[in-house]
C-alpha positions in Angstrom: -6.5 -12.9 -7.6 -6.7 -8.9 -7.9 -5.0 -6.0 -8.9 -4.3 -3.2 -6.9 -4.0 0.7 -8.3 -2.6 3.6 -5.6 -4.9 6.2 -6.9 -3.7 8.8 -4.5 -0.2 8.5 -2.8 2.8 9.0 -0.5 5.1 11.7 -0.7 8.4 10.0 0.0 10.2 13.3 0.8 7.7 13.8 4.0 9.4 10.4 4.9 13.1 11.6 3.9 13.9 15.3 2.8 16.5 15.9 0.4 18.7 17.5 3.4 18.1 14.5 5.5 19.5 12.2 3.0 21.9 15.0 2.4 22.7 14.9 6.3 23.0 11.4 6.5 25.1 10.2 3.4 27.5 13.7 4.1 26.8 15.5 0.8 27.3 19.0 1.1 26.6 20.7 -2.6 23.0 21.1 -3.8 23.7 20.3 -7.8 22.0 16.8 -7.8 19.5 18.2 -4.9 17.1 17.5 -8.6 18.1 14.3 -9.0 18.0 13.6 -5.0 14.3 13.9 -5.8 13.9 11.3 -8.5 16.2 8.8 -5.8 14.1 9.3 -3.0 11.4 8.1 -4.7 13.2 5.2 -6.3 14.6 4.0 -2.8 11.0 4.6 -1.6 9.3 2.4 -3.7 11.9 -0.5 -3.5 11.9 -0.8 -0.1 7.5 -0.7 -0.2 7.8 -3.1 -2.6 10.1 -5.4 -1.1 8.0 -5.2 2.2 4.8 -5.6 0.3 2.8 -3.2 2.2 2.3 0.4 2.1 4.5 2.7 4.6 3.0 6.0 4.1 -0.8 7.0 3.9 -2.6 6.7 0.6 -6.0 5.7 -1.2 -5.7 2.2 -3.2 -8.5 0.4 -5.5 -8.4 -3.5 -5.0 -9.6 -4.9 -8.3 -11.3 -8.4 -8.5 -13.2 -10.7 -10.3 -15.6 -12.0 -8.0 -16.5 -12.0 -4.5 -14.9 -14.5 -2.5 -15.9 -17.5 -1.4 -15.3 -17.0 1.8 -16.7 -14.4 4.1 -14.5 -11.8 3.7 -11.7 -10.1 1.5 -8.2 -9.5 2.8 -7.0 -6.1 2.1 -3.6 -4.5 3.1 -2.2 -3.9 6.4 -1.9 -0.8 8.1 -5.5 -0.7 6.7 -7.3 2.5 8.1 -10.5 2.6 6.3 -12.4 1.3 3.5 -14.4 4.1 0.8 -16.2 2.0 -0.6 -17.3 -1.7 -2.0 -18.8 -1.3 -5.8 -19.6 -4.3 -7.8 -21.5 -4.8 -11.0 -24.5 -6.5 -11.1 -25.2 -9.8 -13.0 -27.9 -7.8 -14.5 -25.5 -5.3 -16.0 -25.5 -3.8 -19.6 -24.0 -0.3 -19.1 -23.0 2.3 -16.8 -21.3 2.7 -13.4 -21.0 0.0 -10.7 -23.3 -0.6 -7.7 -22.0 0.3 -4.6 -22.6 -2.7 -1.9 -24.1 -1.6 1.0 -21.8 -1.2 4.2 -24.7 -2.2 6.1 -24.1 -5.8 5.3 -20.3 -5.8 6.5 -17.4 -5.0 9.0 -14.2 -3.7 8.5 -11.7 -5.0 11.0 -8.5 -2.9 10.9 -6.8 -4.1 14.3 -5.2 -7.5 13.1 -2.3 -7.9 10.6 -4.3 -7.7 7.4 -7.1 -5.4 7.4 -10.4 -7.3 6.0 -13.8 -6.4 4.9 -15.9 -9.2 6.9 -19.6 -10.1 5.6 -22.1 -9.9 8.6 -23.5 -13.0 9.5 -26.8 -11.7 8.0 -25.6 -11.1 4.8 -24.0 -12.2 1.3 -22.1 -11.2 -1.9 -24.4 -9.9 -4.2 -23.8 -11.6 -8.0 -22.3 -10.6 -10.1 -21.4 -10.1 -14.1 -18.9 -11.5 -15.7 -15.7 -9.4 -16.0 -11.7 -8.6 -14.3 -13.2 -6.0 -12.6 -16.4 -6.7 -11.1 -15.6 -5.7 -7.4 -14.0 -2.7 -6.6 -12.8 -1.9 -2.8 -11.6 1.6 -2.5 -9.6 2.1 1.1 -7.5 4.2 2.8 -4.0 2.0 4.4 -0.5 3.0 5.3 0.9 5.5 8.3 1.6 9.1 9.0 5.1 10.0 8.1 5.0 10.6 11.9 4.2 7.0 12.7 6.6 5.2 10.2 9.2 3.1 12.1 12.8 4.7 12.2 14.1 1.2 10.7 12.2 1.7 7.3 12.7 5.3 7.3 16.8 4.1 8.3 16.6 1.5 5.2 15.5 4.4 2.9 17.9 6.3 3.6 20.6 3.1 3.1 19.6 2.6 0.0 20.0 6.3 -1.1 23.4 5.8 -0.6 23.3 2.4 -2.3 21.9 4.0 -5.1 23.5 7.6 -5.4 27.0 6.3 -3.7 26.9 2.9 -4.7 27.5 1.6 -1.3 27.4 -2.3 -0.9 24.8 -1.9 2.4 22.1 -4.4 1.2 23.1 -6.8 4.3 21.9 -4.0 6.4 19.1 -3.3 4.8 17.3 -6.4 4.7 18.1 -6.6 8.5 16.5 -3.5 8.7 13.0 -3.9 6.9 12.9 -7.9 7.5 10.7 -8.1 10.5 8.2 -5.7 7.8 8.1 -8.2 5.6 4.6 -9.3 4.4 4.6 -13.2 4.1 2.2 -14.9 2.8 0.2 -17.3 4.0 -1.4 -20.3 2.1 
């Protein structure tokens, strides 16, 4: 199993503004607009994290120690594109990865999970010996424009779960539990 870094993220408050949240949980002074800030990103985060799966746009690094077995490598949904696929040789000593060749595999974005699928034609180079021997750089998540109204809904719950201490969580897992990544043995 891998590791996964966000090296280049969302911006909750493209998602939900300060004055939307202020709008929607009827707050009408602007002295904690600073600490709005700080709880939109908060609520943000939980409700990605509870979903398991990325809601707005951004560049991650899947980290692993091998190749699979298999024929391909499971990636997030939402996936839009993959960067890159780097590995380090079995003959390596020093220096940066090796970047795999896209000619020898598919990336298939239209299905739940996005994957990075070997051709037919090809294999997983080998590799040396370390936590971080392949490295898949790729683009997954949506356009603020494109996120559905019920996660941008439970954000905004949770907002005033967290600022107002209202006891909404019933709604809010009604709201983002259709979104919720299962996983699959």
């Amino acid at each position: 199993m891998g590791f996964v870094e966000v090296t280049s993220g969302p911006t909750p408050k493209d998602l939900v503004s300060i004055n939307d949240f202020k709008k929607s949980g009827k707050v009408t002074h602007a002295f904690d607009d600073p600490y709005f800030d700080e709880l939109i990103k908060v609520a943000y985060f939980d409700i990605e994290d509870t979903i398991q799966r990325p809601i707005l746009t951004q560049t991650r690094k899947l980290y692993l120690g091998e190749f699979p077995n298999g024929d391909f490598i499971e990636l997030d949904s939402d996936l839009s594109s993959v960067s890159s696929v780097e590995y380090y040789p079995d003959t390596w000593t020093t220096g940066a990865a090796s970047t795999f060749s896209s000619s020898n595999y598919i990336v298939i974005t239209k299905r739940f999970l996005g994957i990075v699928k070997l051709f037919d034609t090809s294999s997983w180079p080998s590799i040396y010996d370390r936590e971080d021997a392949v490295i898949v750089t790729y683009i997954c998540g949506n356009s603020a424009a494109n996120v559905p109204r019920e996660l941008k809904q439970a954000i905004r719950l949770k907002l005033n779960q967290l600022y107002k201490k209202d006891d909404n969580q019933q709604e809010i897992d009604e709201l983002i539990g259709p979104f919720i990544k299962i996983a699959v043995a």
